[in-house]
C-alpha positions as CSV (number, residue, x, y, z in Angstrom):
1,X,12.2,-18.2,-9.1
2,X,15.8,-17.0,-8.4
3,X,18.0,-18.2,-6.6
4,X,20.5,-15.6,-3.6
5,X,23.3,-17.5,-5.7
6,X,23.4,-15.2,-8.0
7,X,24.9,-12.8,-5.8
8,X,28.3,-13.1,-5.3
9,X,29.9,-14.9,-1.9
10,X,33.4,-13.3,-1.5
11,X,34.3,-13.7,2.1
12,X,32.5,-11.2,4.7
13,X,30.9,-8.9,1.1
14,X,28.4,-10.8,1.0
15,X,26.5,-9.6,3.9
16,X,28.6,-6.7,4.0
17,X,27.1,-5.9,0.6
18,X,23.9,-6.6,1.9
19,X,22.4,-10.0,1.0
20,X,19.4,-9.0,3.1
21,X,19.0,-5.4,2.0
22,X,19.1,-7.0,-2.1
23,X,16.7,-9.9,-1.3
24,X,14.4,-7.2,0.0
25,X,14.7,-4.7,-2.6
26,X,14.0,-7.9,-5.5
27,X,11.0,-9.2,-3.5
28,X,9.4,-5.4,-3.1
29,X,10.5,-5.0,-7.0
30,X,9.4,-8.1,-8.1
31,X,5.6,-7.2,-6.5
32,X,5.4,-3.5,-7.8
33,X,6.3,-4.6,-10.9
34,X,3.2,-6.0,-12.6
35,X,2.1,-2.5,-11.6
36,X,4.4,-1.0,-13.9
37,X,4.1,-3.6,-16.4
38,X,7.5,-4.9,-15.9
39,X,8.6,-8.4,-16.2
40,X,8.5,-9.4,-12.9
41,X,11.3,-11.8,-13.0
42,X,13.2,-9.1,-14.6
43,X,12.7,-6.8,-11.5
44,X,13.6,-9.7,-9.3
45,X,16.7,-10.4,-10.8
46,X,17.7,-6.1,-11.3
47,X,16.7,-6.3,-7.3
48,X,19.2,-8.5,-6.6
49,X,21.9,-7.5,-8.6
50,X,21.7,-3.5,-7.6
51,X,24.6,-3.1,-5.2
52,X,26.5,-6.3,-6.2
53,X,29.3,-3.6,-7.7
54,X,29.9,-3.2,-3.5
55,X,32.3,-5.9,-4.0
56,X,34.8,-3.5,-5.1
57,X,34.4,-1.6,-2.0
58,X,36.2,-2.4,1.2
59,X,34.6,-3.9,4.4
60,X,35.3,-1.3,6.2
61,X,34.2,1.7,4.6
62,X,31.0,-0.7,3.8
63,X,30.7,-1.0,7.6
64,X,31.7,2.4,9.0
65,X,29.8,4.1,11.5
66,X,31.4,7.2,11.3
67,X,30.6,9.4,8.6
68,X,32.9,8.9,5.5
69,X,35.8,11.1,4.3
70,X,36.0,12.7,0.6
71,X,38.0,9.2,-1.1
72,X,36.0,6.7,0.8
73,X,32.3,8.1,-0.3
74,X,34.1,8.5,-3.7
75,X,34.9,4.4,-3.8
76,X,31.3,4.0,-2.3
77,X,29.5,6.0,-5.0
78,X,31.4,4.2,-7.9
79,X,29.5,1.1,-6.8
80,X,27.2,1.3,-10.1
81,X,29.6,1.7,-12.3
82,X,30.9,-1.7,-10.8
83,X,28.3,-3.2,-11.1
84,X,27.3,-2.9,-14.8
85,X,30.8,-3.6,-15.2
86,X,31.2,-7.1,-13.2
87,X,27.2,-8.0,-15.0
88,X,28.7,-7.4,-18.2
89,X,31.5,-9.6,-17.7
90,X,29.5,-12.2,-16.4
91,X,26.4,-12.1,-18.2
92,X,27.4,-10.9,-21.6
93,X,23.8,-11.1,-23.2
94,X,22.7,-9.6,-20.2
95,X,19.3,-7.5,-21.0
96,X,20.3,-3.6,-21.7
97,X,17.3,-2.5,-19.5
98,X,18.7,-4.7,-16.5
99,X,22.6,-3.0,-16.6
100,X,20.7,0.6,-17.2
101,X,18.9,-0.2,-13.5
102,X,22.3,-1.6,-11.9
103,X,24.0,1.9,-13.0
104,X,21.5,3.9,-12.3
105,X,19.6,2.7,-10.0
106,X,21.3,6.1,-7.6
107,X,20.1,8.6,-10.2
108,X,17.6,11.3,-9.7
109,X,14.9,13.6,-11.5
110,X,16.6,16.8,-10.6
111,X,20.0,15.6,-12.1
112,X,21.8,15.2,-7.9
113,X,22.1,11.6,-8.5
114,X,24.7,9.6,-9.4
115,X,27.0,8.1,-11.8
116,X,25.7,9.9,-14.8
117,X,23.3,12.8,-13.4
118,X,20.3,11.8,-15.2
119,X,16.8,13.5,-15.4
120,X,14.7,11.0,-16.3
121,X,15.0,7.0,-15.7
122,X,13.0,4.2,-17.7
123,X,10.5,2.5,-15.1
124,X,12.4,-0.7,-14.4
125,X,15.8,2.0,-14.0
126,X,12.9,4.2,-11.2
127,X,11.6,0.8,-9.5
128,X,14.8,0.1,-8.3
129,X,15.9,3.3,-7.2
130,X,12.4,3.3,-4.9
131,X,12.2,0.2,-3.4
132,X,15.8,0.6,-2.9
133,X,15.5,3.7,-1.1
134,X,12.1,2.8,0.8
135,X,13.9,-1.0,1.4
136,X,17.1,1.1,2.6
137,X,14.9,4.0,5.2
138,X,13.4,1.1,6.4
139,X,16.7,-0.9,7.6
140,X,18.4,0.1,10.6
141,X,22.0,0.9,9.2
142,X,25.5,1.3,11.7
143,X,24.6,5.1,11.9
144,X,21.0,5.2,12.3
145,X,18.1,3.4,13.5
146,X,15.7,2.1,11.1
147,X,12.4,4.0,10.2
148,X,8.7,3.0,10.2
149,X,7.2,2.2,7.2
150,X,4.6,5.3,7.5
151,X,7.7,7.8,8.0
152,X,9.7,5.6,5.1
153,X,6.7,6.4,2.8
154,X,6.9,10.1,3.7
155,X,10.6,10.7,3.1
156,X,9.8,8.6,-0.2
157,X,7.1,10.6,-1.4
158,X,10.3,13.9,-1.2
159,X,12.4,12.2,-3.3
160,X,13.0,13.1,-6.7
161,X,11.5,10.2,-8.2
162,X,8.6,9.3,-11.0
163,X,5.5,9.8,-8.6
164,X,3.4,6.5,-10.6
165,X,6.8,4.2,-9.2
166,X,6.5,5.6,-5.9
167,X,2.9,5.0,-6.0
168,X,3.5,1.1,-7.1
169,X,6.4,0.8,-4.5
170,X,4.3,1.7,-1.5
171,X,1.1,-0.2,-3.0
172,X,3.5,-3.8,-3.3
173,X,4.9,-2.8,0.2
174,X,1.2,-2.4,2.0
175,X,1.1,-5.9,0.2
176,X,4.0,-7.1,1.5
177,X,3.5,-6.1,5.0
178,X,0.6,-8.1,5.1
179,X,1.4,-10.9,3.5
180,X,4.4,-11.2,6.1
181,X,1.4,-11.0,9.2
182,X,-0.4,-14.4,7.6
């Protein structure tokens, strides 16, 4: 198993960054992944690693409960791109389908996501990007409350995502609500 060390502890970023939000988004990974046939260490470790280019972005804007201006969402949505980045400095042999995830992991089937605009993501790329949005809608952030897991799962199911990772997402969550009730 992995260890939260791997994310980086600069000051207030790491829980600024979300050492919570990435713990939950590896452990919902790692348990949808088998479904997928993904390496579920793999997933873990991609989980974990997603945001970790938030590092780059200041506490504030990280924080803000306001909604953001023009520049500050720009900083914010280069966090991919930051991310691959600082992995590839650190981790030089890290695996190709692991830095493909960290960048894309805010793309989308209809080409609205974002760094690159993709239309199609590799599955490990797509597991990611669901549990991090269905990890995310279930949070309660600075300018919302969180959201139920039934209404998380609905919003999901609109997103422009591969339908079979949705599917595996909200499968390992079901598993992973229970599993939190024993």
């Amino acid at each position: 198993m992995h260890d939260i060390t791997l994310w980086p502890s600069v000051g207030g970023v790491l829980e600024a960054c979300g050492r919570e939000h990435a713990l939950d988004v590896a452990h919902l990974a790692r348990r949808a992944a088998p479904a997928l046939r993904i390496d579920p260490e793999l997933a873990y470790v991609a989980g974990l690693l997603h945001d970790v280019g938030k590092i780059s972005v200041p506490l504030d804007i990280l924080g803000a409960e306001r909604a953001l201006s023009v520049s500050e969402w720009t900083l914010v949505r280069a966090h991919p791109v930051e991310g691959e980045g600082l992995i590839r400095k650190w981790w030089p042999d890290a695996p190709a389908s692991l830095l493909h995830a960290v960048r894309h992991h805010h793309e989308r089937l209809d080409g609205q996501g974002y760094p690159d605009q993709l239309r199609s993501l590799p599955d490990l790329t797509a597991l990611i990007a669901v549990a991090d949005v269905y990890v995310a809608l279930c949070e309660a952030r600075p300018y919302r409350v969180s959201r139920s897991a039934q209404e998380s799962a609905d919003i999901l199911r609109g997103e422009p995502l591969p339908a079979h990772v949705i599917s595996a997402v909200l499968d390992a969550a079901v598993l992973c609500s229970a599993s939190r009730v024993v």
